[in-house]
C-alpha positions as CSV (number, residue, x, y, z in Angstrom):
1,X,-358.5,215.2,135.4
2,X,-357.5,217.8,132.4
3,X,-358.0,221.1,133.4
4,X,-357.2,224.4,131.7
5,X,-354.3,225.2,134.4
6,X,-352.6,222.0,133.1
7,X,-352.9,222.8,130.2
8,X,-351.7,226.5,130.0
9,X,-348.6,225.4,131.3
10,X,-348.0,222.8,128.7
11,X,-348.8,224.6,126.2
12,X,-345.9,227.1,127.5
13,X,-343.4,224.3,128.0
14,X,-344.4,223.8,124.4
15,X,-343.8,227.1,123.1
16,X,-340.6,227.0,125.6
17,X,-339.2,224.1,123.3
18,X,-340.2,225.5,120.0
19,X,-338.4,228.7,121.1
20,X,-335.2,226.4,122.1
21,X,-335.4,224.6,118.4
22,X,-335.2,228.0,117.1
23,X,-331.9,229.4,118.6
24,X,-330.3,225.9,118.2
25,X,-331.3,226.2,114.6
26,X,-329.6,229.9,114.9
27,X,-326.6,228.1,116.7
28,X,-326.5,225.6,113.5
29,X,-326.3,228.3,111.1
30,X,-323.4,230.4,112.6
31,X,-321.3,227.4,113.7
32,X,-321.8,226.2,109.7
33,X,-323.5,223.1,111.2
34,X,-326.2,222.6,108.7
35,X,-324.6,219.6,106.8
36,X,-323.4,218.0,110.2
37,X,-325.9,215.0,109.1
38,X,-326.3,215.8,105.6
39,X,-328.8,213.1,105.2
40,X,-332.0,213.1,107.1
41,X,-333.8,211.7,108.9
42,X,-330.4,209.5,109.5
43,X,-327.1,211.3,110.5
44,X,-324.3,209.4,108.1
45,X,-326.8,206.7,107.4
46,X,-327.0,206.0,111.4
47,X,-329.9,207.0,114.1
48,X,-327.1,208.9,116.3
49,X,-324.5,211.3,115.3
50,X,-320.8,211.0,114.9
51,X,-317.7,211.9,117.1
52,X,-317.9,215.8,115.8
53,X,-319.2,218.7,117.2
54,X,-320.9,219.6,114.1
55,X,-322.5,216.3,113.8
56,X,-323.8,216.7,117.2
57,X,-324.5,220.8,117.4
58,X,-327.1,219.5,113.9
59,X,-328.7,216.0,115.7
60,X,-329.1,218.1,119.0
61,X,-331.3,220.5,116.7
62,X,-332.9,217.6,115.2
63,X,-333.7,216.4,118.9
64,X,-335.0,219.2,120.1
65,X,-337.2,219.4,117.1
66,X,-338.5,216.0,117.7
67,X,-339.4,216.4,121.7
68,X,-341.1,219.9,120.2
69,X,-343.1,217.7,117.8
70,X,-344.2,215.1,120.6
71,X,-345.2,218.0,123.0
72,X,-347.1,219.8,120.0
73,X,-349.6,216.7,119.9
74,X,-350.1,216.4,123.0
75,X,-350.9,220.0,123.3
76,X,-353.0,219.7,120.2
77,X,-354.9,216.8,121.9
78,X,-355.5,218.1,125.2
79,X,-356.4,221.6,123.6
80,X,-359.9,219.8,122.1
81,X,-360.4,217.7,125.1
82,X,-360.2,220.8,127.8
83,X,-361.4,223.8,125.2
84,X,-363.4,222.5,122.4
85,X,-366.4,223.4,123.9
86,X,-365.7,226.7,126.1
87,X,-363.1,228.1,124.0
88,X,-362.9,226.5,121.0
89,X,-360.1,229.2,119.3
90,X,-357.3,227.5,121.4
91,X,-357.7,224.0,120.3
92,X,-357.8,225.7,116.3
93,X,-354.7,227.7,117.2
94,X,-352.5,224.6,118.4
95,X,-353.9,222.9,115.2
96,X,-352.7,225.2,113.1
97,X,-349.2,224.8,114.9
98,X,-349.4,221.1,114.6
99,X,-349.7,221.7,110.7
100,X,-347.0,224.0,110.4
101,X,-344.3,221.7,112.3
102,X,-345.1,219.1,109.9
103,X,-344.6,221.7,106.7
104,X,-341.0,222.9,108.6
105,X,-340.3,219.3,109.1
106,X,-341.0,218.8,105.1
107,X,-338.9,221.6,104.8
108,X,-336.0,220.9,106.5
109,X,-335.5,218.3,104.9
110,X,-335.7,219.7,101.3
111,X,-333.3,222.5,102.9
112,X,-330.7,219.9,103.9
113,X,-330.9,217.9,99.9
114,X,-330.5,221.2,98.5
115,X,-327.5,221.8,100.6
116,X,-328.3,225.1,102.5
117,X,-329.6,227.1,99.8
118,X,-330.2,231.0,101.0
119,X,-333.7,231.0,100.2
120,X,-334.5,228.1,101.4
121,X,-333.2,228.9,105.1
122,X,-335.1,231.8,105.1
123,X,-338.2,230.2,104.8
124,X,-337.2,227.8,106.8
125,X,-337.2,230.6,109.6
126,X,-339.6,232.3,109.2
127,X,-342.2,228.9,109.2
128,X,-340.4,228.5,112.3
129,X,-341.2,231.6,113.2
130,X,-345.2,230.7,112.2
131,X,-345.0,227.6,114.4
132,X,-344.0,229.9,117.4
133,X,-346.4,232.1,117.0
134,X,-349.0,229.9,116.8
135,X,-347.5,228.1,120.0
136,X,-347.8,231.4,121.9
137,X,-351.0,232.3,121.0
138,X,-352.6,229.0,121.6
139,X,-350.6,229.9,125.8
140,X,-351.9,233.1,125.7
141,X,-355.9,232.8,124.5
142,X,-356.2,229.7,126.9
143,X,-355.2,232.8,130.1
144,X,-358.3,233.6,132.1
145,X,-360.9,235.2,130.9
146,X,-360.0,239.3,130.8
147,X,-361.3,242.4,128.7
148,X,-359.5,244.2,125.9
149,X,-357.3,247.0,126.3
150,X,-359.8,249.5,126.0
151,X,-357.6,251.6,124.1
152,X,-358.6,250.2,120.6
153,X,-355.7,252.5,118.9
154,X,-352.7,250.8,121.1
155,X,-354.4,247.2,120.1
156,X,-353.8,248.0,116.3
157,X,-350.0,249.8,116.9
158,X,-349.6,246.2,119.3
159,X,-350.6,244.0,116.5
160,X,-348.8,246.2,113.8
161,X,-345.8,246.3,115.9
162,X,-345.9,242.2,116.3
163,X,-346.1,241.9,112.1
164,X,-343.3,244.5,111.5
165,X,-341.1,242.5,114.2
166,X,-341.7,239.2,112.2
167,X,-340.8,241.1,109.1
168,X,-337.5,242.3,110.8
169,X,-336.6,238.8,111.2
170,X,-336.7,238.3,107.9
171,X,-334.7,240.5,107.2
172,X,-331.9,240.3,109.1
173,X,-331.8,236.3,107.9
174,X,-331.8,237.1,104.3
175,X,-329.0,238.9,105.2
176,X,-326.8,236.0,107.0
177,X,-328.0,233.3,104.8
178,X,-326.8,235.8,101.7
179,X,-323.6,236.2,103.9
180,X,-324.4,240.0,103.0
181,X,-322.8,240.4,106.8
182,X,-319.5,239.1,105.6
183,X,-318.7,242.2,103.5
184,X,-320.2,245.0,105.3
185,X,-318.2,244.5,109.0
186,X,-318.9,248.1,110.2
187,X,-321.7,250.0,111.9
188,X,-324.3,252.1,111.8
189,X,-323.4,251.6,108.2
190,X,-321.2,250.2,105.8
191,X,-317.5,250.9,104.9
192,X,-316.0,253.7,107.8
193,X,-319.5,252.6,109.3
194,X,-321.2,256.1,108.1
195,X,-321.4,254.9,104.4
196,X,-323.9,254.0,102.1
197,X,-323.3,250.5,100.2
198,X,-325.5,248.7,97.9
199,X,-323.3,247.1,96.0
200,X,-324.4,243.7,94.9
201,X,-325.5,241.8,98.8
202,X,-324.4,244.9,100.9
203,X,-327.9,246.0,99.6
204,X,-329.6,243.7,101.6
205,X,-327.5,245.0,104.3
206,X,-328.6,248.4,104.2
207,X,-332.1,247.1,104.0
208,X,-332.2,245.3,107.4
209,X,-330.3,248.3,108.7
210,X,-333.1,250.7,107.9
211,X,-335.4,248.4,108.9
212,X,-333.9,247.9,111.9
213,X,-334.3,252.3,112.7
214,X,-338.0,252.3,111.8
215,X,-339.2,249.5,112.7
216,X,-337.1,249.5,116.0
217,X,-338.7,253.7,116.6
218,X,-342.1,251.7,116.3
219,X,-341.3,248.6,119.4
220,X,-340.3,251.1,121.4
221,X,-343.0,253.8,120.8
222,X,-345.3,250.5,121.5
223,X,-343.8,249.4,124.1
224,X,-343.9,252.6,126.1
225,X,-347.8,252.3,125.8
226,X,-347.7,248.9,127.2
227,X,-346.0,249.5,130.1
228,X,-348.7,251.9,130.6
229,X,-351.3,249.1,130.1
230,X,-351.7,246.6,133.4
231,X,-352.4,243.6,131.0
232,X,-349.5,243.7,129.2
233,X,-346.8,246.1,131.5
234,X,-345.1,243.1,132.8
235,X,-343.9,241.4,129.4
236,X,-343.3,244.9,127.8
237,X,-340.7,245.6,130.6
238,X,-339.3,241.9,130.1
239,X,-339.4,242.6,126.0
240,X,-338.1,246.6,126.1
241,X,-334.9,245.0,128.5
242,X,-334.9,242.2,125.8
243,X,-335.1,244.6,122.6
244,X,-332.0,246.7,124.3
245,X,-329.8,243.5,124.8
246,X,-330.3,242.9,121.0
247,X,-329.4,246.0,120.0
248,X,-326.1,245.5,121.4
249,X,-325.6,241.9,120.1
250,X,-326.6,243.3,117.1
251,X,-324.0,246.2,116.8
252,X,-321.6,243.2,118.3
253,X,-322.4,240.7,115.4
254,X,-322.1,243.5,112.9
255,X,-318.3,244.7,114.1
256,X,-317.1,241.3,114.3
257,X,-317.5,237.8,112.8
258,X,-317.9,236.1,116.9
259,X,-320.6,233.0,116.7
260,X,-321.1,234.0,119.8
261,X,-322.9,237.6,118.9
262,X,-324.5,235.8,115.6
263,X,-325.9,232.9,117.5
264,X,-327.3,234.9,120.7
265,X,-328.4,237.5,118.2
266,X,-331.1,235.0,116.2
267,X,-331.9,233.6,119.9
268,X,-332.6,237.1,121.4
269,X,-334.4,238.4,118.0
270,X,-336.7,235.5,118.5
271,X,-337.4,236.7,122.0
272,X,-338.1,239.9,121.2
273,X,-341.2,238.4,118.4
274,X,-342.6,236.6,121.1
275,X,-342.2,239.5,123.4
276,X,-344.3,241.5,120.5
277,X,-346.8,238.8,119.5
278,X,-347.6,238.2,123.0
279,X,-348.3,242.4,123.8
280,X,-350.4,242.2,120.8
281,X,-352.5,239.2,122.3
282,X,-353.1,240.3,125.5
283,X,-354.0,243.2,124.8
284,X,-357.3,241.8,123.6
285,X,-359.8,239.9,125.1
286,X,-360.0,236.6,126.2
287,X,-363.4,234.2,127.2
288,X,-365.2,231.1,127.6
289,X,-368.2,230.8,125.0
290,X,-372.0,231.8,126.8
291,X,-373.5,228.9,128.2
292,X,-375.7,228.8,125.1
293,X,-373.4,228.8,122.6
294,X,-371.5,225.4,124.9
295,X,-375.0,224.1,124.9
296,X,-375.6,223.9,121.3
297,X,-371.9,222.8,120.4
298,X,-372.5,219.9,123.1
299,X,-375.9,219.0,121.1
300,X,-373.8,219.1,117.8
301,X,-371.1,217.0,118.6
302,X,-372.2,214.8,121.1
303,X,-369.2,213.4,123.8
């Protein structure tokens, strides 16, 4: 029989895999991978890839994606048959995923005809980035039933924190897929690494770079509250350790032009927006509908 322990933890294996499809995407994109199959759904007009790494770093993504597809209906399905009547916000939350996967599955392939172009990619990340977000709140609302943070001013810095991370995103992969990072190889700046550039893409360089300072004085202002906080102390410790690691891939991917620093640096900024969306969702509250309310969805929508 379905219950709701089963399925919180499919629901997080789910999220696990949409995360993974994410920093393989990231592994695509520094490795130049993204026309390993350049026809899709087929890879060289054949259901398997060829003998080259490429080839097989893009069909792995591909994979991934498809087992993350697979688990996202059967999340979706067991979300109605175990919450449509006691908590009815999960089972709309992992439908709104299952809508999005099938917009970044449009998507990708649109992004693969029109060969990789920059604007394209980056709204190709940050759907993904929609999709995972989704995935982790439908996880987190289907907890047991808690109160909110009663501290209703940390709730909105959580919440604003989690919207300026996703924004950070953003900008760091307008910047690769501009290849803005190619010309600005320095750090904290541009140039000697204390000079300004916005010359032509370095712009968008200095943008995330700024971003990066404000936005990064906000997380860890937040995250400082939430460690304060018993509902959410234990994945603000996990994301504060996260958010320093990515600082330091960061300043790593900037100095040099390693795949190693650029791929582990979209993997761990990923981590640190579900560290952040997942602060901002505990700290509210979670729980069943009154028996009423069950009652007269029951008499609605008969089983």
């Amino acid at each position: 029989m379905l219950s709701a322990a089963t399925f919180r933890r499919l629901a997080f294996l789910t999220a696990s895999f949409a995360y993974l499809q994410i920093a393989l995407g990231g592994v695509v994109r520094v490795t130049d991978s993204g026309l390993g199959c350049p026809d899709w759904p087929l890879c060289h007009g054949r259901p398997y890839p060829a003998a080259d790494i490429h080839s097989i770093i893009e069909y792995s993504h591909r994979t991934v994606g498809t087992i993350t597809g697979v688990l996202l209906i059967v999340t979706v399905v067991t979300a109605w048959l175990v919450f449509r009547r006691t908590r009815p916000l999960v089972a709309w939350l992992a439908t709104a995923s299952v809508l999005a996967i099938a917009a970044e599955g449009a998507l990708g392939g649109v992004v693969v005809v029109n060969e990789l172009a920059s604007w394209l990619v980056v709204v190709h990340l940050a759907l993904a980035m929609i999709i995972l977000g989704f995935l982790i709140a439908t996880a987190v609302v289907s907890l047991p039933s808690t109160s909110a943070v009663a501290d209703a001013s940390f709730r909105r810095l959580a919440a604003l924190a989690a919207a300026a991370t996703y924004v950070l995103l953003l900008t760091g992969s307008t910047v690769v897929a501009s290849s803005a990072d190619e010309s600005c190889r320095a750090w904290p700046l541009c140039g000697n690494g204390f000079a300004f550039d916005f010359a032509g893409a370095n712009a968008l360089t200095m943008l995330h770079r700024g971003a990066v300072l404000l936005i990064g004085i906000l997380l860890v202002y937040v995250l400082r509250a939430a460690i304060r906080h018993q509902a959410t102390r234990r994945v603000a410790v996990a994301t504060a350790i996260v958010f320093a690691l990515q600082v330091a891939v960061g300043v790593g991917s900037a100095l040099t032009d390693a795949a190693f620093f650029n791929g582990l640096h979209v993997a761990i900024a990923t981590l640190v927006w579900s560290g952040m969306l997942s602060i901002a969702l505990l700290a509210l509250s979670r729980g069943d509908r009154s028996p009423a309310l069950s009652r007269l969805a029951v008499d609605k929508h008969p089983a």
